[in-house]
C-alpha positions, 0 to 999 in steps of 0.5 A: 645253299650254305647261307639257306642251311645256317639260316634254317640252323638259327631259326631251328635253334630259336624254335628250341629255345621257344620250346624250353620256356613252355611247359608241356601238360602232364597226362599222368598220374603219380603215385608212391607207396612207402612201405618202408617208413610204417607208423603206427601201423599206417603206410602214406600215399602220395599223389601227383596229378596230371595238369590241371585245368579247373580251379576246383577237382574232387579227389576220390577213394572207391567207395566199391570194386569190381566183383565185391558187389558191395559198398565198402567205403574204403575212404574210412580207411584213409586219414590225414588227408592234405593238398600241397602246391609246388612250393610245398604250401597247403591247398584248401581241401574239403572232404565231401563225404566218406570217399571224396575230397574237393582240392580248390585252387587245383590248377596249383595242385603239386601233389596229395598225401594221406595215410592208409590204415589196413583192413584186415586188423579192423575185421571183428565182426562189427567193422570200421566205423561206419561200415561192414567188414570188407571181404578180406580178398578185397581187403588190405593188410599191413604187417610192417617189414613181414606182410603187405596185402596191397588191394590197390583200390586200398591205397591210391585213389583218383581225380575227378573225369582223370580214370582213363589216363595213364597211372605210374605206381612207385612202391618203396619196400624192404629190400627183404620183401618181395612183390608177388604181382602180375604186373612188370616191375621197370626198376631194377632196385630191389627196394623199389618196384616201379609198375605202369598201366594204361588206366586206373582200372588197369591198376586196380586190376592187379593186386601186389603182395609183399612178404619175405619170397615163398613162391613156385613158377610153372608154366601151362601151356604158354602161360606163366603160373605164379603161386606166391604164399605168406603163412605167418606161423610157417605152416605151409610154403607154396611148394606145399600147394604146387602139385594140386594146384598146376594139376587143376590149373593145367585142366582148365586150360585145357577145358578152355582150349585157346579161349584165354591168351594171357601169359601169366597169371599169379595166385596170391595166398594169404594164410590168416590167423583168425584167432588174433587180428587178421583177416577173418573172410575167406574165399577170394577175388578175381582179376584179369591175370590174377586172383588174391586169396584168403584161407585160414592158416589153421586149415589142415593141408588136405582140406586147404589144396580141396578149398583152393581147387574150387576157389581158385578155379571160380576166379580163374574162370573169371577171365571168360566173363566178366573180364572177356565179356562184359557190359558197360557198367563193368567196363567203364566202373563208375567206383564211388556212384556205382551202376550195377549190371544185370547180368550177374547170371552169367559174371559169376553164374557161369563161372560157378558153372564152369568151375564144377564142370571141368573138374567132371570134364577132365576127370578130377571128379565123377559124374556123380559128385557133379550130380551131387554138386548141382543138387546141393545147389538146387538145395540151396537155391529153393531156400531163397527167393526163387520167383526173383527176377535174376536180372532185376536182383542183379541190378538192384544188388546193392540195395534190400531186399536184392542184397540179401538174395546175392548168394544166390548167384554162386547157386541159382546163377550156376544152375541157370547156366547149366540149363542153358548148357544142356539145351544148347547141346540138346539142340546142336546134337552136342556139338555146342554148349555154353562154352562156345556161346562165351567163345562167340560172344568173346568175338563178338565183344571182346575185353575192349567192346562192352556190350549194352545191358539191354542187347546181350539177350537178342544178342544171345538169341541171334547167336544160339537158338530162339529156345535159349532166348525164351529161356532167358526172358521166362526164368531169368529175367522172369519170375518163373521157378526154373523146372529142373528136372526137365533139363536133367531129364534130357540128358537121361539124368533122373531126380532121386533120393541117394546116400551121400557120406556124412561128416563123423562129427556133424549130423546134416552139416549142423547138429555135433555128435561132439561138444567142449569140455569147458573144464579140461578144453578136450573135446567129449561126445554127446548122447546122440554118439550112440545114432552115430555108425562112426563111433559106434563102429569103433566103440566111442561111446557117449561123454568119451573124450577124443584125445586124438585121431591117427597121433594127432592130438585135439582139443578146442584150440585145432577142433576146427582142423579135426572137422576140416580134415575129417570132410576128406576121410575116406570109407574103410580107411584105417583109423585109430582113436584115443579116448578117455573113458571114466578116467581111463585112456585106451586106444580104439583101432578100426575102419572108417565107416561113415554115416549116412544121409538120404538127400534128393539127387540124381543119377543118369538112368537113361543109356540111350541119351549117353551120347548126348550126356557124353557131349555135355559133360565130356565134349 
């Protein structure tokens, strides 16, 4: 028995020596990001690829990402692009075309390196090279040692069949920054974060931003908020934006109920000064457990928490669909040969839906501003092309003239899911509505069980109602203009004309009561002052210059916060103004009175379907 063991031993000690001579394939992808060493406003990547087994491989930067809905070419950002061995040799290397790379002799390949320029310095209007601009949300930026936007589709490509290992992210940074994310970090440095992901996909699903630590945490319900905020002039910290914000997130968690499970969720906000080099889109991105969001740093506070409500809520809603249920084409994204879905009714339509309708479920808004919402986007709909078929425009998204109605599913696409709403309560006596169909498509498929394009309508239909299913083929993937009043109607809901608040200064959101004094920069109203009840109730009077509101002093440089802040001026609201008239300054004190402006609306009429409207608004 002795002589057994130690002759197992030495075999056992042979195998181990054996081993150390063969080397193990990698099936991991590397990446660096060094931010600390900048140059030229530049930041460098490099790449460290699995084992290799072709003598060829294409390296690719997306050419598009999931929720942009547009060709953005983020391989024109990238220069200086070299493949080296493991002897630091130079590999052949070819670029194929804006976004991709052949490397040759790639069985060598050691690694990649190449520099990435930002976005949002190149956002003129005319855009980089090529291209347009990139929708800033979906942009970078690169403000060395203060702000890094790291989109991570900016900055770290992919081989070639090689998107469904893991990738390993190392990013480098000032020990003074700090990285706002939903990922872990696994490295305790403060000067390196260490982030891994089961996927590519999963690594350009979680954007990271860098910038000296100006953030809040509280937690919904089990969930784990995180708002992070960068204001370059110090205009607002997150704490500014805090009380709204979990006010709103902590509704919709309850609107959701149990639908979503993550544990934290991070709001990147990225205040821009448009009048210099920085980013000029706003609005946002969405991702699984986070959302990176633009606004302008100018905005006035109250005006900004109203924006956030609305932006933040459509992404944060994005975690039912697409992000829980989705096709193949979103979940297997193909970013440089892109095969668009046809469901954008419903990825961003509903979202749209859902995020007008909590805010009357819970109460952060009346019935009637929901009624005025949906009007304003019946409004906006019939100015496009309302006999496209929803599903074809939305598969044919990135080329004319599809491209151009794309808008159209932030209006129509909500309204389509408003419908559907009201007839599945309509139907179940209130006892279902469109949350409980994503709730049952959620089981039936799931984050990791895309559906085929082609199955969600029967699917659909087996789940609600024949009625749904018809809807669906006639106004959406049909050419048929949806009847909108017959679904408000059975709610009890009626179209009519109603009064809405104007803007002090914007007659019809377009025509300006006030213009630019080029000589002096004060702002000075027009003759049309005189059909304006604002100023005519305080006694402005045409070619006066405003001076100021309420203390505030205003001119070209801020006129856009006096429009911004007057879209929150309340009715009989105490006011004062100063102006100058024929040389003389005076001081005119009042209440706000608001002009008028008669649009198409609608108003519930009917008491005896309460019960019903109830379910659908309140349920």
């Amino acid at each position: 028995m002795k002589k057994i063991l130690m002759t197992l031993s030495f075999a056992l000690f042979l195998m181990a020596c054996k081993t150390t001579s063969v080397t193990t394939p990698k099936n991991q992808v590397d990446v660096s990001i060094d931010l600390v060493n900048v140059k030229e406003d530049k930041v460098q990547v490099t790449v460290t690829p699995p084992t290799l087994t072709t003598e060829k491989t294409t390296f690719h930067i997306p050419k598009i990402v999931p929720g942009t809905y547009s060709e953005d070419n983020y391989g024109r950002f990238v220069e200086s692009v070299k493949a080296f061995d493991k002897k630091g040799n130079p590999l052949k290397i070819a670029k194929i075309d804006e976004n991709s790379y052949e490397i040759s002799n790639a069985t060598k390949l050691a690694k990649i390196t190449y520099w990435v320029n930002d976005t949002f310095d190149t956002e003129s209007g005319e855009g980089f090279g090529e291209g347009e601009d990139v929708f800033s949300p979906a942009g970078t930026n690169i403000k060395a040692g203060e702000n890094f936007v790291i989109n991570t589709h900016g900055f770290v490509g992919y081989f070639e069949d090689k998107k469904e290992i893991p990738y390993s992210l190392e990013i480098k940074h000032p020990s003074s920054l700090w990285g706002a994310t939903s990922m872990t970090d696994m490295n305790s440095s403060n000067e390196i974060d260490v982030f891994n992901t089961s996927r590519y996909a999963e690594l350009m699903d979680h954007p990271i931003m860098y910038s000296k630590p100006d953030y809040t945490e509280f937690n919904v319900e089990g969930m784990d908020i995180v708002i992070s905020v960068y204001s370059p002039k110090g205009k607002y910290k997150a704490s500014d934006i805090t009380p709204e914000t979990e006010k709103f997130m902590r509704a919709q968690k309850k609107f959701l109920g149990k639908f979503n499970a993550n544990k934290k969720y991070t709001v990147l906000l990225y205040l821009s000064d448009p009048s210099s080099k920085d980013a000029k889109g706003f609005g946002a991105l969405e991702h699984t457990t986070s959302t990176t969001v633009v606004m302008p740093e100018m905005m006035p506070l109250e005006a900004l928490k109203e924006q956030l409500k609305d932006v933040v809520s459509h992404e944060f809603f994005h975690i039912v669909t697409p992000l829980s249920v989705h096709s193949r084409e979103i979940h297997y994204f193909d970013y440089n040969n892109p095969k668009m879905s046809e469901h954008l009714w419903m990825y961003e339509g509903i979202t749209e839906y859902f995020a007008n309708l909590f805010q009357v479920n819970q109460g952060l808004i009346s019935e009637d501003d929901f009624y005025k919402r949906m009007a304003d986007k019946i409004e906006q709909a019939n100015a496009m092309n309302d006999k496209m078929s929803f599903t074809k425009m939305s598969k044919n998204v990135l080329n004319p003239p599809y491209k151009d109605q794309y808008l159209n599913v932030y209006q129509k696409g909500a309204l389509i899911a408003m419908c559907i709403d009201i007839q599945m309560r309509e139907l179940s006596e209130g006892k279902r509505g469109i949350l409980s169909l994503m709730q049952d498509l959620s089981n039936e498929f799931g984050s990791n069980k895309p559906f085929n394009d082609e199955d969600l309508f029967p699917t659909i239909t087996r789940i609600t109602y024949p009625e749904i299913g018809a809807f669906l083929e006639k106004y959406v993937a049909g050419e048929t203009p949806i009847p909108y009043d017959v679904y408000f109607t059975k709610m009890g809901v009626k179209n009519t004309k109603i009064q809405v608040p104007g803007n002090p200064f914007l007659k019809d959101q377009r025509k300006p009561y006030i213009t630019i004094d080029q000589s002096s920069k004060e702002i000075k109203t027009l003759p049309n002052a005189s059909e304006n009840i604002f100023m005519t109730t305080l006694g402005i009077k045409a070619n006066d210059h405003i001076l100021a509101i309420n203390g505030t002093n205003y001119n070209l440089d801020n006129i856009y916060d006096l429009i911004m802040s007057s879209e929150n001026w309340k009715e009989g609201d105490e006011i004062s103004v100063k102006i100058r008239r024929d040389n003389k300054e005076q001081i005119l004190n009042g209440k706000i009175v608001l002009p008028k402006e008669e649009k198409d609306g609608f108003i519930a009429i009917d008491k005896s379907k309460d019960t019903l409207k109830n379910a659908w608004l309140k349920g």
